[in-house]
N, C-alpha and C positions, 0 to 999 in steps of 0.2 A: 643696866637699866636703859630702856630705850627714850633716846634725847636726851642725857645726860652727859657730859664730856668727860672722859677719864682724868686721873690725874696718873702722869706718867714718873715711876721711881724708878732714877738711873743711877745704881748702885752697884757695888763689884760685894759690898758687907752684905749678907745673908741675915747679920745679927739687926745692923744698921734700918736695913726693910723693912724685917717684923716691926722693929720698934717703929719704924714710921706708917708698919698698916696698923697697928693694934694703935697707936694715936689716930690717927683717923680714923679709927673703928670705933673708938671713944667719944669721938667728938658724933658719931652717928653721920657723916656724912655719907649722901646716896650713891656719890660718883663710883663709878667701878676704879678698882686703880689698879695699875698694868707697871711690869716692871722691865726694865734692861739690863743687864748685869752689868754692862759699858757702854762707850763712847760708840762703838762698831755696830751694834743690837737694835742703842736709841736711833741711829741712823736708818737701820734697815725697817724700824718699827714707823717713825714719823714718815717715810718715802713709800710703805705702806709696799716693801719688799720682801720675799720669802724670808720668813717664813709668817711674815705678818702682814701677805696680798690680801688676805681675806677679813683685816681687821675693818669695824664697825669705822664707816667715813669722818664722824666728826673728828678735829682734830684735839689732843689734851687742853682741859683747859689749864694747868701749868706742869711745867715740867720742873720737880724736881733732883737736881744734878748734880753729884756729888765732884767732886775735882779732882783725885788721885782716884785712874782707877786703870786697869791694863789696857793693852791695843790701842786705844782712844783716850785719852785722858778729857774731862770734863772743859778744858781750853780749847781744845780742839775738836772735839762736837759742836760745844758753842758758834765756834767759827763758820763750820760748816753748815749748821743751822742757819745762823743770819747773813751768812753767803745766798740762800736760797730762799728766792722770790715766793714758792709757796713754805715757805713754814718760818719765815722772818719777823711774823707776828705771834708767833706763840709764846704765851711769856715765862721764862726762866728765871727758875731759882735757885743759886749756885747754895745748895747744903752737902760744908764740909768741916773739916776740924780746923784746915788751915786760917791761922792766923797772921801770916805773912802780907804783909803790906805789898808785895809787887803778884799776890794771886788776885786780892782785891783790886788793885789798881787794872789788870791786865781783864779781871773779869767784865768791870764794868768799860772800860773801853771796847771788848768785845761785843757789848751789848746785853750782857745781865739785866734784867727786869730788878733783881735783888741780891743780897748777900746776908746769908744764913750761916754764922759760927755754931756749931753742932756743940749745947754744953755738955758738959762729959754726965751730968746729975741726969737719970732716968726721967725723974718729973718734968724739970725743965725741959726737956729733952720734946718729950712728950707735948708741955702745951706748946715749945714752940711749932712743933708741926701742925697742931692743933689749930695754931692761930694761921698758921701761912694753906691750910688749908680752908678754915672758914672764910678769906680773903678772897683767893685765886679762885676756889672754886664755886662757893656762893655769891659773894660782893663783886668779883670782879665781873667788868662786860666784854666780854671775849669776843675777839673779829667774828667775821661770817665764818661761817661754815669751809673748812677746805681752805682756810686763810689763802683765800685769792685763785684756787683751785674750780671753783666753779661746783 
């Protein structure tokens, strides 16, 4: 949809996606939503690199990011992310299963926007995306355009 911001799903689970488009397919929201398989993908996709030169300019308006995932782990994106003056505002949302207190602690020092435990129940499952979707992508007020890109 034109003027719409994606919401971008950085996932290595195939199963993990559907489940998070078919909740936001539920909830009806209009954003288009574009996925990464990894840490590597989401890179080449927000820098707007082969094989994603020719993606639509605005930037996601959230990226959710799973944290185990190959090549790039979901820590390590992050980093690279808020390392970079244009996409340091786009907001993240680490959705993972890990409940380990030093992935939380490392996320939000990296700069996490939020921290999302993925419940194991389908339903819950479901509205939690539902809810971090009707947030980031309706409620919230996302930077300019090109976060700082012009």
């Amino acid at each position: 949809m034109i003027g719409l911001r994606p919401v971008l799903i950085v996932d290595d689970s195939a199963d993990d996606v559907e489940l998070m488009r078919e909740a936001l397919g539920t909830f009806k929201l209009a954003n288009p939503i574009d996925v990464a398989r990894d840490g590597e993908e989401a890179l080449r996709y927000l820098r707007r690199e082969p094989p994603f030169a020719a993606r639509p300019t605005l930037d996601p308006s959230v990226v959710l990011l799973d944290l185990k995932m190959p090549k790039l782990d979901g820590l390590e994106a992050l980093r690279e992310i808020r390392a970079d003056p244009a996409l340091r505002a786009i907001p993240i949302v680490m959705v993972t299963s890990s409940r380990e207190e030093q992935d939380l602690v490392r996320s939000y020092a990296l700069g996490v926007n939020a921290y999302v435990v993925k419940p194991v129940d389908f339903a819950a499952f479901a509205d939690a995306v539902q809810q971090l979707g009707a947030f980031w992508a309706v409620l919230n007020e996302p930077p300019p355009t090109g976060g700082g890109r012009g």
